[in-house]
MIDOSE-1310 file (N, C-alpha, C; in nm, 2 decimals, decimal comma, always signed):
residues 128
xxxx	+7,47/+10,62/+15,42/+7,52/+10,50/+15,36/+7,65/+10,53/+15,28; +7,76/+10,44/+15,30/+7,83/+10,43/+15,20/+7,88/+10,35/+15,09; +7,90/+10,41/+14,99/+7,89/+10,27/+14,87/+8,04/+10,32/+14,81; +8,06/+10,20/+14,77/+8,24/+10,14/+14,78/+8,22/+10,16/+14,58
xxxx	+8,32/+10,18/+14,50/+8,34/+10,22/+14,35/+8,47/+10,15/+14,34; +8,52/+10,04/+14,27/+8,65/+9,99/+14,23/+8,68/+10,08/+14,17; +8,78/+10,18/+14,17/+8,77/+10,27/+14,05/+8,96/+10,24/+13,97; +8,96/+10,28/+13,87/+9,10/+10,27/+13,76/+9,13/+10,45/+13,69
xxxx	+9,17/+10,53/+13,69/+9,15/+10,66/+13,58/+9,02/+10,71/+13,59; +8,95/+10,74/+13,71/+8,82/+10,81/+13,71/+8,71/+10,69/+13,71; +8,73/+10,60/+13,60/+8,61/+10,50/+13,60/+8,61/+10,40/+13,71; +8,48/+10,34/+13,63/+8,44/+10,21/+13,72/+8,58/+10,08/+13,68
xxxx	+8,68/+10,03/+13,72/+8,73/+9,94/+13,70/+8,67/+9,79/+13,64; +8,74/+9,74/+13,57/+8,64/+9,63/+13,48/+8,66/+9,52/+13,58; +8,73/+9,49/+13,64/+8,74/+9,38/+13,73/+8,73/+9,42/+13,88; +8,68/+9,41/+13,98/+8,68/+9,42/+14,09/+8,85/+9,44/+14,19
xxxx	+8,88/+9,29/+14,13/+9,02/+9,25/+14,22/+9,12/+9,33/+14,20; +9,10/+9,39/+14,10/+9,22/+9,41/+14,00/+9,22/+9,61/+14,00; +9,18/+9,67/+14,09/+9,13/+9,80/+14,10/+9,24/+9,88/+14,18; +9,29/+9,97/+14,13/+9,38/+10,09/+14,16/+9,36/+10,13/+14,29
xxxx	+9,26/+10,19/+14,32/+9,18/+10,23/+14,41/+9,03/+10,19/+14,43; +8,97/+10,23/+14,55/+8,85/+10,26/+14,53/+8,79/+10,40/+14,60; +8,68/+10,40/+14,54/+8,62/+10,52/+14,59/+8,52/+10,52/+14,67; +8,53/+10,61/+14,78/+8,40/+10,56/+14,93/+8,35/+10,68/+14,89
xxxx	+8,23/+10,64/+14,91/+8,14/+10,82/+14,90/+8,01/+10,79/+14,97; +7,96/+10,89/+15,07/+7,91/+10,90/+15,15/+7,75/+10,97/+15,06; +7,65/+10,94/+15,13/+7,52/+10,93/+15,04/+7,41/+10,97/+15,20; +7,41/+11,09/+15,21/+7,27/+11,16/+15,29/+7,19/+11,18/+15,22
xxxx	+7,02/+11,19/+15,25/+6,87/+11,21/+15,17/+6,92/+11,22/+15,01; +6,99/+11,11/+14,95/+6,97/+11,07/+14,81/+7,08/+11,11/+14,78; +7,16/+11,22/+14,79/+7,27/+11,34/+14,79/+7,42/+11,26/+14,84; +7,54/+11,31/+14,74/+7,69/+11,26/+14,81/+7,72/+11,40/+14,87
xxxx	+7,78/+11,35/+15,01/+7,80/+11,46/+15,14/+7,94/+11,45/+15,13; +7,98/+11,32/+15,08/+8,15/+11,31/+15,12/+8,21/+11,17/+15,03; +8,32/+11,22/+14,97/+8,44/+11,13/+14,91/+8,58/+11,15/+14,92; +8,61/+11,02/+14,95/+8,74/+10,97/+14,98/+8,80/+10,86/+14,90
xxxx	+8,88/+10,87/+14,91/+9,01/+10,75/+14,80/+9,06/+10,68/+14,89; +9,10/+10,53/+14,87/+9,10/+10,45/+14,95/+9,18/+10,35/+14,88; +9,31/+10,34/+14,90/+9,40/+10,21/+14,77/+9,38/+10,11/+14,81; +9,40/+10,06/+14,71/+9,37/+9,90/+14,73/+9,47/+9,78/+14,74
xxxx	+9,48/+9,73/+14,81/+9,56/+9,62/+14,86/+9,63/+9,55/+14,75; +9,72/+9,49/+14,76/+9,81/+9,45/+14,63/+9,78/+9,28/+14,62; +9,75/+9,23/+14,52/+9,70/+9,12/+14,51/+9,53/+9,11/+14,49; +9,46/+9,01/+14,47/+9,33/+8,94/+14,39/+9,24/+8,99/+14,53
xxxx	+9,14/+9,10/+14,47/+9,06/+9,12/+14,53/+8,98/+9,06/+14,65; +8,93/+8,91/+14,63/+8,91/+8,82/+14,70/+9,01/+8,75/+14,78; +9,15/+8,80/+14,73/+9,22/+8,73/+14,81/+9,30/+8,80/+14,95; +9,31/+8,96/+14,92/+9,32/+9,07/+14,99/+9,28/+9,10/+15,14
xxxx	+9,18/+9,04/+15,16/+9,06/+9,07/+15,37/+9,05/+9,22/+15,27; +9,00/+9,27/+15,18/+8,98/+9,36/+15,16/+8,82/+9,42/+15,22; +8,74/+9,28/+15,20/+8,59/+9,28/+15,23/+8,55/+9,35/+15,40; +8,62/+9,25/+15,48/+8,61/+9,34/+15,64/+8,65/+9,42/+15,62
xxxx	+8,76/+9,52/+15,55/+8,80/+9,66/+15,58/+8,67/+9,74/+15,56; +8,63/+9,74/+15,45/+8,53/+9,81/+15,34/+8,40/+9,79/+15,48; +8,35/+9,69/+15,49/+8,25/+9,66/+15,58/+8,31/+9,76/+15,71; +8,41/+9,72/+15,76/+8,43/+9,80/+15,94/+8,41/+9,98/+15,90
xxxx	+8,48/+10,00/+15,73/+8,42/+10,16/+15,73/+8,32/+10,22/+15,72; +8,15/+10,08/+15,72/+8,10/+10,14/+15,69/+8,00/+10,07/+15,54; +8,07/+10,04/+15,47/+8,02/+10,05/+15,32/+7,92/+9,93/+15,31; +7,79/+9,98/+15,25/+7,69/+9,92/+15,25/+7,68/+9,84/+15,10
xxxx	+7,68/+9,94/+15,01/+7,65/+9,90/+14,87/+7,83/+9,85/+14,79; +7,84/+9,76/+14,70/+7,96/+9,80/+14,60/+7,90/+9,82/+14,47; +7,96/+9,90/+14,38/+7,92/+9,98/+14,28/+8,02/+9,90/+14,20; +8,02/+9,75/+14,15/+8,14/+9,71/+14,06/+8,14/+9,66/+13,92
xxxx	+8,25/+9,65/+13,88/+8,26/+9,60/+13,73/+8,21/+9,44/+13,72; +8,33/+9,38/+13,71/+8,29/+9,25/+13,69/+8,36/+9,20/+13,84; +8,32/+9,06/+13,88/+8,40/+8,99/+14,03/+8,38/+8,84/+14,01; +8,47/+8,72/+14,02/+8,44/+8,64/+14,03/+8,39/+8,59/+14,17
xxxx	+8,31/+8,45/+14,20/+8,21/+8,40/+14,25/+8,25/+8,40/+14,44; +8,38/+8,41/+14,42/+8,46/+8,40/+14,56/+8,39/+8,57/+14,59; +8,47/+8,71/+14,50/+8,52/+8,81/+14,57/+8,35/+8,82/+14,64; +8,23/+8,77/+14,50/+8,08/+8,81/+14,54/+8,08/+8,75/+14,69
xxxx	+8,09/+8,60/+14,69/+8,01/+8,56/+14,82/+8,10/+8,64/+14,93; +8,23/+8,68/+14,97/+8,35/+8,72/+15,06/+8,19/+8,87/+15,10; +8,25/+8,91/+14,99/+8,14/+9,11/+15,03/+8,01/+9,07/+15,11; +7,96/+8,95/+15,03/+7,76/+8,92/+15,08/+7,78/+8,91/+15,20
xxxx	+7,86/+8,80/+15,22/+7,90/+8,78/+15,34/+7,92/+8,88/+15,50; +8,00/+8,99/+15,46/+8,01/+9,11/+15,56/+7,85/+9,20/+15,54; +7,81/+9,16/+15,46/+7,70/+9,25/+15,47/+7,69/+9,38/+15,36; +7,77/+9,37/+15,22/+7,78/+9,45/+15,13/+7,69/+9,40/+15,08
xxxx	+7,62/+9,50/+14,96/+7,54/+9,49/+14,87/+7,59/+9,44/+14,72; +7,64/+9,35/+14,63/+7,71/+9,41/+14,56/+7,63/+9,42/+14,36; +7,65/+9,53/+14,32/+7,58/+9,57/+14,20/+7,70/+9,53/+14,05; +7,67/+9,40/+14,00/+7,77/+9,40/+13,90/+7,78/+9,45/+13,78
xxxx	+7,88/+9,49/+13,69/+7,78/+9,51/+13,53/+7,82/+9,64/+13,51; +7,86/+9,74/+13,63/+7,89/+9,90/+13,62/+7,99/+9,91/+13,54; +7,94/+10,03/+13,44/+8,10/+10,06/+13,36/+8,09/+10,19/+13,33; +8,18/+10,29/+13,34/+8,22/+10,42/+13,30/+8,26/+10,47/+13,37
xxxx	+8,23/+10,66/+13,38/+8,33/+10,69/+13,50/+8,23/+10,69/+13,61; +8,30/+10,73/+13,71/+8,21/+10,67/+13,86/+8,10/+10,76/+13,88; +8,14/+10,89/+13,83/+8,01/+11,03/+13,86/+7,93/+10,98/+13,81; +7,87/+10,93/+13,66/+7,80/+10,87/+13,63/+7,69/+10,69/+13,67
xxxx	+7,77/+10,65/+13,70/+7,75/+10,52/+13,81/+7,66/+10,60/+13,95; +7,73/+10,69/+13,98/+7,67/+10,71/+14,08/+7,54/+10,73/+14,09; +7,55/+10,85/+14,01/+7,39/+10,92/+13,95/+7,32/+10,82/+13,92; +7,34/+10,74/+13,83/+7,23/+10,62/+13,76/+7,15/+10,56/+13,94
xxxx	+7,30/+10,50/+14,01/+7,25/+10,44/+14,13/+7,19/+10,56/+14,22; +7,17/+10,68/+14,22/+7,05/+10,75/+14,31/+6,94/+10,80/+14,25; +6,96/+10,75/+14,12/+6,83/+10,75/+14,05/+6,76/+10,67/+14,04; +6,77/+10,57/+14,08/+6,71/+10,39/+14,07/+6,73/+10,33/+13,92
xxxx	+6,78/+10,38/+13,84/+6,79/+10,34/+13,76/+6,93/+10,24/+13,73; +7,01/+10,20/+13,86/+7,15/+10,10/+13,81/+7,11/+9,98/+13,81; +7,12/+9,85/+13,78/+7,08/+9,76/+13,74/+7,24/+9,62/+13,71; +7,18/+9,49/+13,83/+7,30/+9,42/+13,84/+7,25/+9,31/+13,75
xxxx	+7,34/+9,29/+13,66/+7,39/+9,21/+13,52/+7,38/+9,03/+13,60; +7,40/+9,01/+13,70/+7,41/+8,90/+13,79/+7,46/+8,79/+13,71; +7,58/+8,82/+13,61/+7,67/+8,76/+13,58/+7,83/+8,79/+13,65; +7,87/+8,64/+13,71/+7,97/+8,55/+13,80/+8,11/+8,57/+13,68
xxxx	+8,23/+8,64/+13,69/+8,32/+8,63/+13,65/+8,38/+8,47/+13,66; +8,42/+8,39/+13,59/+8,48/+8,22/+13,64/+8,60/+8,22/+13,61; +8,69/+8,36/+13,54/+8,86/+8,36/+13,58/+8,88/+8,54/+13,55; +9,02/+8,56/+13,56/+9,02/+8,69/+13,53/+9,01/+8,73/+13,44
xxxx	+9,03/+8,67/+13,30/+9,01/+8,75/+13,19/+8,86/+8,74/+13,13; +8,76/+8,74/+13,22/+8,63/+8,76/+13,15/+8,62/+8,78/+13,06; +8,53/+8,75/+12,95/+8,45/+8,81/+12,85/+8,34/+8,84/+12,88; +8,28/+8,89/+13,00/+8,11/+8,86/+13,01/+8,06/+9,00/+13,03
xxxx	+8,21/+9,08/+12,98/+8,15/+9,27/+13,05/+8,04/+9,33/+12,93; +8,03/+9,26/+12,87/+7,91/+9,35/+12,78/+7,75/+9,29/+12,79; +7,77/+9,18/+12,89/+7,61/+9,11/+12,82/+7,51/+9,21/+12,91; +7,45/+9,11/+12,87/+7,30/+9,24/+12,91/+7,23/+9,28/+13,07
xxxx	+7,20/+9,36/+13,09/+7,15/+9,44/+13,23/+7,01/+9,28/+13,27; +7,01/+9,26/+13,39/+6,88/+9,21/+13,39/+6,80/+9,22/+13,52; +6,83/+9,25/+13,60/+6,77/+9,28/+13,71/+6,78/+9,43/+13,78; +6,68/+9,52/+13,79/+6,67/+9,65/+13,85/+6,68/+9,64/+13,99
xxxx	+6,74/+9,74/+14,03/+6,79/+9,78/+14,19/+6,78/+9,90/+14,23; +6,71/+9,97/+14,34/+6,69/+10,05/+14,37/+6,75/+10,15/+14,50; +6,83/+10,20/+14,54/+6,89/+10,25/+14,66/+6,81/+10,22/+14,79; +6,90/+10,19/+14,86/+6,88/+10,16/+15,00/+6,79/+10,31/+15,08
């Protein structure tokens, strides 16, 4: 499986669209076998075709910060998984998500300058 990381300086990026890079990392019997960097298209996440790239490589889960209601349905759509609410650096994120312990916030960004990155965890998710 691969799961896709908006990443900014190591971390999880607070906005989806708005991400430096991302980070693909490859996930055998629970374990990462393989990572790669992958930049990100210039312009609003959702507005990018960034979603079929990420899907044709592969990528099952997204590991993201915050996304408004377009970038979510665009990913569901190709068949991504997407986990909102993630914040710190990605090594951490990751662990939490092959632990079963990451957990999507299922709060909808409604412009780019959110305020909604702190509220609370409410639904548990478990690795594919």
């Amino acid at each position: 499986m691969i799961i896709a990381l908006p990443t900014r300086d190591g971390l999880i990026d607070d906005h989806f669209g708005h991400c430096d890079h991302y980070t693909l990392v490859t996930v055998e019997d629970n374990r990462i076998v393989f990572s790669e960097r992958m930049d990100s298209p210039q312009g609003c996440g959702c507005k990018s075709d960034i979603a079929p790239v990420l899907a044709d490589k592969g990528v099952k889960v997204m590991l993201a910060g915050n996304m408004g209601e377009g970038a979510l349905n665009i990913l569901r759509n190709v068949g991504i998984q997407v986990v909102r609410g993630c914040s710190g650096p990605i090594e951490d994120v990751l662990d939490k998500w092959l632990s079963g312990d990451l957990k999507d916030n299922q709060i909808t960004c409604d412009h780019h300058d959110c305020d909604h990155h702190d509220e609370p965890v409410l639904t548990k998710l478990k690795p594919l």
